[in-house]
C-alpha positions in Angstrom: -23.9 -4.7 4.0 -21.3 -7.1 3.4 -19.4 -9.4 6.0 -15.5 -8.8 6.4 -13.0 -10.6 8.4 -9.4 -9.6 9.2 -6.7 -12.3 10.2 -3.8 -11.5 12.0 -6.0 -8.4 13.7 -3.6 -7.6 16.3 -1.1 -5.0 14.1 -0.4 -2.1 12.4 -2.3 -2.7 9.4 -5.2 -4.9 11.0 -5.5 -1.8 13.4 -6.5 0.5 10.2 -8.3 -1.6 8.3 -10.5 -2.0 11.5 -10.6 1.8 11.8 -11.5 2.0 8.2 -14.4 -0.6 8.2 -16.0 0.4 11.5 -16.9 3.7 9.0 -17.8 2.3 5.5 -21.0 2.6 4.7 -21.2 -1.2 3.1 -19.2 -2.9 5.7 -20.1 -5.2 9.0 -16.9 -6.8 10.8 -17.9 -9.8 11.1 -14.5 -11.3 13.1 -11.1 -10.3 13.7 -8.6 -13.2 14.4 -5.7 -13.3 16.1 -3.8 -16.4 17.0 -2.1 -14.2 20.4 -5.3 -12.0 21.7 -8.3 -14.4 21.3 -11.0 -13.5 23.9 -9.5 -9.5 24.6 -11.2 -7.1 23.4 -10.1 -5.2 20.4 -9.6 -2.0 21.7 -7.2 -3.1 24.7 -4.6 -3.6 21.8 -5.9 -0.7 19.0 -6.4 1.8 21.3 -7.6 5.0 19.4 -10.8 2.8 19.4 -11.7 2.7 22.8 -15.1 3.5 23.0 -15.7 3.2 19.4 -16.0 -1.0 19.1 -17.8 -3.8 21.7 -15.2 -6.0 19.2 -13.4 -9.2 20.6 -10.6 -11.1 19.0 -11.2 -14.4 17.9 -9.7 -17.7 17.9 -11.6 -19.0 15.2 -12.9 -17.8 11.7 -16.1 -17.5 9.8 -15.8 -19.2 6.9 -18.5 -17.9 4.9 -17.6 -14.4 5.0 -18.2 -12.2 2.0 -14.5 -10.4 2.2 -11.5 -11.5 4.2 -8.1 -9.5 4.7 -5.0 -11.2 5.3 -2.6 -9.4 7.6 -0.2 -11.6 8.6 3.8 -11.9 7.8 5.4 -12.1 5.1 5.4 -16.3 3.8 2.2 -16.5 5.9 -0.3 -16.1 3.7 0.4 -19.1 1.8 0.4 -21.2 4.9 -2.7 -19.6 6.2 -5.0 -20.4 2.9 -2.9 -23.9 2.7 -4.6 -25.0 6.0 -8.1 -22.9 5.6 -10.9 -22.6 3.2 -13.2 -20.3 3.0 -16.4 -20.0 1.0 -16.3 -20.0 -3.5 -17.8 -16.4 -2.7 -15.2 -15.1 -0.7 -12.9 -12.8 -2.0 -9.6 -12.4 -0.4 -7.5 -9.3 -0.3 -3.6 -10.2 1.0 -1.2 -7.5 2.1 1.7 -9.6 2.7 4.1 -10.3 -0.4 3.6 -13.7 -0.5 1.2 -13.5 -4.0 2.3 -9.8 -5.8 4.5 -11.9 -8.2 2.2 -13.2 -10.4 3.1 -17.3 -11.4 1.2 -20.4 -12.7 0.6 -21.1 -9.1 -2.2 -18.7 -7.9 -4.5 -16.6 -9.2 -4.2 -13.3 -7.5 -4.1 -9.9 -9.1 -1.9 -7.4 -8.4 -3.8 -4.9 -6.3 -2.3 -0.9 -7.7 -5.6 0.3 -8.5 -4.5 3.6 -11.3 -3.4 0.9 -13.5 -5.3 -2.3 -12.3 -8.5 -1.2 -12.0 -10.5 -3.3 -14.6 -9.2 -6.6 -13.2 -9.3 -5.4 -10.0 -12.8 -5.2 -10.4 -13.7 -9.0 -11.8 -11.0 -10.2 -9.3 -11.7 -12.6 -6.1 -8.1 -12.8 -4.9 -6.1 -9.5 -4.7 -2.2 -9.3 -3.8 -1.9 -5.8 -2.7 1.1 -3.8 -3.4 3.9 -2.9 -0.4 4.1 0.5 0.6 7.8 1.7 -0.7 6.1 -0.2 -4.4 3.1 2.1 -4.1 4.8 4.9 -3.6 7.5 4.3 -6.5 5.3 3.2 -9.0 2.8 5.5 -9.3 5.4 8.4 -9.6 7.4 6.4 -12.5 4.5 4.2 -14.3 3.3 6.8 -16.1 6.8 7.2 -18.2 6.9 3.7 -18.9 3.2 3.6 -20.0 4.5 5.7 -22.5 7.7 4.0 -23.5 9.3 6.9 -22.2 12.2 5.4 -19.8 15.2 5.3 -21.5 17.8 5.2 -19.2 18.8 4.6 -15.5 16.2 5.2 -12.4 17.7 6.6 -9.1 15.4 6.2 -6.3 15.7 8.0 -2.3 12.9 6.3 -0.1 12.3 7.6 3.7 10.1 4.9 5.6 8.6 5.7 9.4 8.8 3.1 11.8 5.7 1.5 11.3 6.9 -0.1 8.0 8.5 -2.5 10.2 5.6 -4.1 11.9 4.7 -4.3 15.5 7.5 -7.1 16.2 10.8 -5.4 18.5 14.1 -5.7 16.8 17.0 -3.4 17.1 16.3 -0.7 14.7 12.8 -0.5 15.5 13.7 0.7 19.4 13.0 4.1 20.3 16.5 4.7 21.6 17.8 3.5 18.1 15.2 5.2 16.1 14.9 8.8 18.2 17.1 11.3 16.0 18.6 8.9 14.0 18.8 7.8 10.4 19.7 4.9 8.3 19.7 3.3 4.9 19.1 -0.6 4.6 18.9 -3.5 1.6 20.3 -1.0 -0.5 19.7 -1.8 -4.3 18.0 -5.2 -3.1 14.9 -4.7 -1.3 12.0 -7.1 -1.9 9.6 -4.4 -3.1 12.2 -3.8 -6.4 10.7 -7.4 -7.9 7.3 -5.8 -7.9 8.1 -2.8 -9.3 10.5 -4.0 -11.7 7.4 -6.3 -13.0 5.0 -4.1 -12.9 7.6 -1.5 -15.1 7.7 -5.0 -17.5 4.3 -5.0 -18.1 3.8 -1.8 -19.5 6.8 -1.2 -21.2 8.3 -4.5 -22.2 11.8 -3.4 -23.6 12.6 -2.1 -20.8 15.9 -3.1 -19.8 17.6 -0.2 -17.3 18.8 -0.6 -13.7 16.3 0.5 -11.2 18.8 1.8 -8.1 17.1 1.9 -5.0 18.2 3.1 -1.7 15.4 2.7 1.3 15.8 4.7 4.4 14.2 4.6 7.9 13.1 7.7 9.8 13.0 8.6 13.0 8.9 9.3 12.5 6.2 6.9 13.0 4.4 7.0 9.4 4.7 8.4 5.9 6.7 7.7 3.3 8.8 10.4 1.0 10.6 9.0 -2.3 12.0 10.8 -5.3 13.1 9.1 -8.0 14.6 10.7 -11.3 16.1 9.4 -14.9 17.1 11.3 -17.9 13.9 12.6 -20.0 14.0 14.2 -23.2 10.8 16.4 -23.3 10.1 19.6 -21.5 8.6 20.0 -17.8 5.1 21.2 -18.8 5.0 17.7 -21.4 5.6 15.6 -18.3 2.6 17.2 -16.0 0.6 16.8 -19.3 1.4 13.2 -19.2 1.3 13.0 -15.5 -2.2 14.6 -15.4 -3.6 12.6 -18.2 -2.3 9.4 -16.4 -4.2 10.1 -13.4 -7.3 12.6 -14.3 -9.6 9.5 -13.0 -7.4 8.7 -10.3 -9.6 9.0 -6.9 -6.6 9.5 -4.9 -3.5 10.3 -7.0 -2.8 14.2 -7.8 -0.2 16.0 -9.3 0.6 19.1 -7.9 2.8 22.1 -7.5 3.5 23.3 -4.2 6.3 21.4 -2.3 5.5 18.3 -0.6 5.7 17.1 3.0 4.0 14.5 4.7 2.2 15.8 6.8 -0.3 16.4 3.7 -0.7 12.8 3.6 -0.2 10.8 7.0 -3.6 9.6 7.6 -4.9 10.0 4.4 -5.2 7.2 1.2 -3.5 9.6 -0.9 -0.7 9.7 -2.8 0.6 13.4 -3.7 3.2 13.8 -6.6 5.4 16.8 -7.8 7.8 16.9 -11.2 10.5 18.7 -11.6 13.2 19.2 -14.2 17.3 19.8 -14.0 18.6 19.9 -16.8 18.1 15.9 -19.0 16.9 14.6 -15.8 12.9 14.5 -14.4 12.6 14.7 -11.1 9.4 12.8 -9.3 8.9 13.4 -5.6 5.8 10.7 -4.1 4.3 10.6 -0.6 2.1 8.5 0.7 1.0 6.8 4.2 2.8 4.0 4.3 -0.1 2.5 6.7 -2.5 3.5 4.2 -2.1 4.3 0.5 1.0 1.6 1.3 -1.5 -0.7 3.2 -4.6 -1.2 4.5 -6.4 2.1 3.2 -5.4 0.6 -0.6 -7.0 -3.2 0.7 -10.3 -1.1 1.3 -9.8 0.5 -2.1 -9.4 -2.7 -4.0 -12.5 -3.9 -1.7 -14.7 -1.0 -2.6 -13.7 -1.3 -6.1 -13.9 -5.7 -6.1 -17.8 -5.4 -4.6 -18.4 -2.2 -6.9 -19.0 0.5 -4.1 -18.1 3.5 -4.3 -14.1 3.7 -4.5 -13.6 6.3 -1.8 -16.0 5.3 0.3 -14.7 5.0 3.5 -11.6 6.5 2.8 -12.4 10.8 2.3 -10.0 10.8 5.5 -8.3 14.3 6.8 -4.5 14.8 6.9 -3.2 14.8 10.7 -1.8 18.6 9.1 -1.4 20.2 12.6 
């Protein structure tokens, strides 16, 4: 068994992971910190565990734990490792944005297990991807693995409410949110530098606009994109590529029926579908946002850092009714 600890245990994300852990078969939770709940018990805040954890937030940290997961805000991170150190065997798996763009400065490596998975498994520090990124790179990375994006992407993104955090504001209310519908930082949402960068690395001349329009849904979780560029070749050469792509993916398929979410919402899958009109490819992608796009990818990259099995913990069942 190894030792985990979780800062910033008190949301969305800290919630799963601690959902997650309390059923992997390698995992003891050693501490959950939380600058706002030390001394309550974990399940008076997460409450689909009550009666599954005796846990207690902590003020303070164990320092010599074997894995640690940041969960705090965005630019937090930084500040958090800035004023504490933890142990030369600890590894570190951040899901803020504050390390996904890789610099001089750190050593962290970017977390998107289908194409990191190699240096994901020598790594100690992991920057793990955001959930809109997850879900748009895996269905476009495989045409620029192959040098195969030659023109403009078009991207439609639909994001429940959780993608906002467990912080109030405005558009998060339930009044605002109930049968309603919005888009927001259209064409300049933080997530397009990761993906841009991550469409960089594996095929270097490319030089096309990535257009990007994220939405929010009046749903809790789940996260439907399609994306689409002009592509030369025929339908059946795409799922070729797609398959071959992903044929040791443990939780990336290609499929045919049409998608939904409710075939991944609680699940660390990420279900895609191709289609073809005319010059143009068509790629829908869904994911849980709170998983795939979060905390169930952290325990991937963990399982896959320590070398456990990589689905261990995570052979999770769709919430399909």
């Amino acid at each position: 068994m190894i030792e985990a600890g979780i800062i910033g245990g008190a949301g969305y994300t800290a919630g799963e992971l601690i959902r997650i852990l309390l059923r992997h078969p390698e995992v003891n939770i050693n501490f959950v910190y939380s600058t706002s709940q030390p001394g309550k018990p974990v399940a008076a805040v997460h409450q689909d565990l009550v009666g599954e954890t005796d846990l207690q937030f902590s003020g303070e940290i164990n320092k010599e734990i074997d894995v640690v997961f940041l969960c705090l805000g965005h630019g937090n991170s930084v500040k958090f490792l800035s004023e504490n150190q933890f142990s030369e065997k600890t590894k570190i798996v951040d899901l803020s944005t504050d390390y996904r763009m890789a610099t001089k400065e750190h050593s962290f490596v970017y977390g998107l297990p289908e194409f990191k998975k190699e240096a994901i498994k020598k790594a100690n520090f992991i920057a793990n991807p955001g959930c809109f990124a997850t879900a748009i790179s895996l269905a476009i990375l495989p045409l620029a693995n192959a040098n195969l994006l030659k023109d403009e992407l078009h991207i439609n993104a639909v994001t429940g409410a959780t993608g906002a955090g467990t912080s109030l504001s405005e558009t998060t209310h339930f009044t605002w949110r109930d049968n309603n519908f919005s888009a927001y930082k259209a064409f300049e949402h933080q997530h397009l530098n990761e993906i841009g960068q991550s469409l960089k690395l594996l095929q270097p001349d490319f030089s096309t606009e990535v257009n990007f329009i994220p939405n929010r849904g009046n749903f809790s979780r789940g996260i439907h994109a399609t994306a689409y560029t002009k592509f030369s070749g025929s339908l059946e050469e795409s799922k070729e590529l797609y398959r071959e792509t992903y044929k040791d993916a443990a939780f990336t398929f290609v499929v045919e029926d049409q998608l939904h979410l409710k075939q991944v919402v609680n699940t660390n899958k990420c279900l895609l579908k191709l289609q073809k009109f005319g010059n143009k490819l068509l790629i829908t992608s869904i994911i849980d946002n709170l998983l795939k796009g979060a905390s169930g990818q952290a325990v991937q990259n963990m399982n896959l850092m320590f070398g456990f099995e990589e689905t261990a913990g995570l052979n999770l069942k769709a919430n399909y009714f």
